[in-house]
N, C-alpha and C positions, 0 to 999 in steps of 0.2 A: 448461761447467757440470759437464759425468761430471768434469773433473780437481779441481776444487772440491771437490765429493763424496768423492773418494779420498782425498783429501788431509787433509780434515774425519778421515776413518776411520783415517788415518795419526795425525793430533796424537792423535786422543780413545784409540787404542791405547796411545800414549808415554805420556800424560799419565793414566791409569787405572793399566798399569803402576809407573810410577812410586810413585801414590801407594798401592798394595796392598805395595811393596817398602819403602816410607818405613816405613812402620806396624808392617811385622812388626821390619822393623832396632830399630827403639823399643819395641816387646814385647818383643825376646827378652832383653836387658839386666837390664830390669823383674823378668822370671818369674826368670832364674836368683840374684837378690840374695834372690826370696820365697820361694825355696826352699831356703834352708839348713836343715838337721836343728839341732833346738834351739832356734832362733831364736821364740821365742811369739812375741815383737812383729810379723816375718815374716811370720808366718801371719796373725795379722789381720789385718795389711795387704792380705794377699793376698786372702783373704776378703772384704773390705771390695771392693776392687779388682771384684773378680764379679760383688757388687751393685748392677748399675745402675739410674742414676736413671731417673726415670718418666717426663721430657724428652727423656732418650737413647731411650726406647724409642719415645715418641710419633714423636720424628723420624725414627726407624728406620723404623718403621710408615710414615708419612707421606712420605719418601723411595719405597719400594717399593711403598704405591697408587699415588700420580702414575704411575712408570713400570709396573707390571705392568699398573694398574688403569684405567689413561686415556692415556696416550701408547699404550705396544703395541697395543690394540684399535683405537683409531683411527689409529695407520698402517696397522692390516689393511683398514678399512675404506676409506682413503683408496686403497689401491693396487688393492682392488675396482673402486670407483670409476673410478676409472683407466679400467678396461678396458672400460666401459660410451661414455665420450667418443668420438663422432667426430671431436672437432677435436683434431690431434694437438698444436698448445699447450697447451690445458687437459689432455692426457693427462700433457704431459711436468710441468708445476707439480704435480698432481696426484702423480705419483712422485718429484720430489725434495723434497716435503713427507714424503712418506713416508718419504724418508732422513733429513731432518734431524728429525723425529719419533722413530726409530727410533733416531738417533742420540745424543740428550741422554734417551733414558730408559737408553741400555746408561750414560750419566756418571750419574745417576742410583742406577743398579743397583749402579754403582762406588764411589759415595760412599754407600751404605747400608753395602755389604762393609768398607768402612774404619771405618766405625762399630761394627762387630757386631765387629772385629777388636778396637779399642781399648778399646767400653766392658763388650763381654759376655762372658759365661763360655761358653767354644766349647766345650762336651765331645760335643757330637755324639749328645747320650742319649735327643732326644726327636725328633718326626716334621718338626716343623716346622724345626728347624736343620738336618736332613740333607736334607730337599726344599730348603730354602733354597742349602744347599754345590751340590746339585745343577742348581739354577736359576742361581746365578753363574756355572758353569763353561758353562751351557748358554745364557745370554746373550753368552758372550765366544762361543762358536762361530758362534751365528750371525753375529755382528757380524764374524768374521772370513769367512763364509760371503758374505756380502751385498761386502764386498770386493775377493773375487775373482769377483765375477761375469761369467760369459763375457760377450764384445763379441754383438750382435746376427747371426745369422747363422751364429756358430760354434758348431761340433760340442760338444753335452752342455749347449747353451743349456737345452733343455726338461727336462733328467735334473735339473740345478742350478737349476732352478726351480721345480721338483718338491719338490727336498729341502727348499729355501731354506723354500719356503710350508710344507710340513710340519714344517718342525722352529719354524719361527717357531710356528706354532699352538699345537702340542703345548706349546711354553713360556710361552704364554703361556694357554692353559686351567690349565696345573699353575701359573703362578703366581696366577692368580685364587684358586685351591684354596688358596695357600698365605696369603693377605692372610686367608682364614676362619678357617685353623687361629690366625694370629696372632693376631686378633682374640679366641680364645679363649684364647689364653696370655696376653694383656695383660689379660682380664677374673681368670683364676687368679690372676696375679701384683698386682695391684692393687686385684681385690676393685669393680673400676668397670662400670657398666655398659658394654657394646657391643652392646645392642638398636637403638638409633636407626642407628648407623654401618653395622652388619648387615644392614638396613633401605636405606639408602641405598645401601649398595656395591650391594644386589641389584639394586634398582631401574635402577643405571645399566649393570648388566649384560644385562638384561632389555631397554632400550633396543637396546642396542648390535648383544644377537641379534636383533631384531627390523629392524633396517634391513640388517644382512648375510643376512638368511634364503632370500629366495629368489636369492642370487646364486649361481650353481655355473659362471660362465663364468670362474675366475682363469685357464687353460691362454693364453686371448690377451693378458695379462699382460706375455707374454715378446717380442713384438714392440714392446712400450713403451721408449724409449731407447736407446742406443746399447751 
């Protein structure tokens, strides 16, 4: 089952790569035809090109709750969980849900990044695109984090377990933070309400701390799997 698991981390690596390397190969062609000096037609185009539709954004958005906003919490939850079981079956389903959870939100995270690559205007000007560049690159670490995970028993099992659960957290608190700030960029840009969704997201946030609140045992965690 751990080789299953690796191996899941191996394709969903190649196949993420791939498609963030497909995407820019296909911008850069694009960008340097809309930039010739003189060309008016060019530059709308190019302008035009920036403006994305209101579809591309929802699915943006909708891409990155599923994973920041419901898969990542509930594998933190689920790998809690974990450590609470005495029967070491239900411990080990309990953590390779965690994996396969943790693993189709980073394909998730990847297929948002191909989106914002293709249809958005990347200048990096405002809080939300640069916490976002930030959360991409901090989704691929841990996922390469959780891959090398020492075998049971070896030396820096508990150092790398340590990091694993705090760097998972930390990205995944800042990307909650970052589904709010969107939520307000998509109300600026669109002029739509985001009161009910605002409402909702909170609500299942407020859930979620409530069933992990008094857990503080994650350190036995690391006697889970092989």
């Amino acid at each position: 089952m751990q080789l299953l698991v690796n191996q899941m981390y191996v394709v969903l690596m190649i196949f993420s790569a791939h498609l963030l390397l497909l995407q820019s190969v296909q911008c850069s062609p694009h960008e340097s035809q809309t930039n010739k000096p003189g060309d008016f037609q060019s530059i709308r185009s190019h302008a035009h090109k920036y403006k994305p539709d209101v579809t591309d954004i929802r699915l943006h958005g909708l891409l990155l709750w599923s994973s920041m906003g419901v898969l990542m919490p509930v594998g933190i939850l689920l790998i809690r969980m974990c450590s609470k079981q005495e029967s070491q079956g239900k411990a080990r389903v309990l953590y390779y849900l965690h994996g396969i959870f943790q693993v189709v939100s980073v394909l998730l995270v990847t297929a948002a990044a191909v989106l914002s690559i293709q249809k958005f205007e990347n200048s990096f000007k405002n809080n939300h695109q640069r916490v976002g560049l930030a959360l991409y690159a901090g989704v691929w670490f841990q996922a390469l984090l959780g891959f090398c995970r020492p075998h049971r028993g070896r030396k820096g099992r508990s150092k790398w377990y340590f990091a694993h659960w705090l760097s998972g957290t930390a990205i995944t608190l800042t990307g909650i933070t970052n589904i709010y700030t969107g939520l307000g960029s998509y109300h600026r840009r669109t002029e739509k309400g985001t009161g009910l969704w605002v409402a909702l997201f909170t609500a299942e946030i407020c859930d979620k701390s409530k069933k992990a609140k008094h857990d503080t045992s994650f350190y036995r965690i690391t006697t889970v799997g092989s």
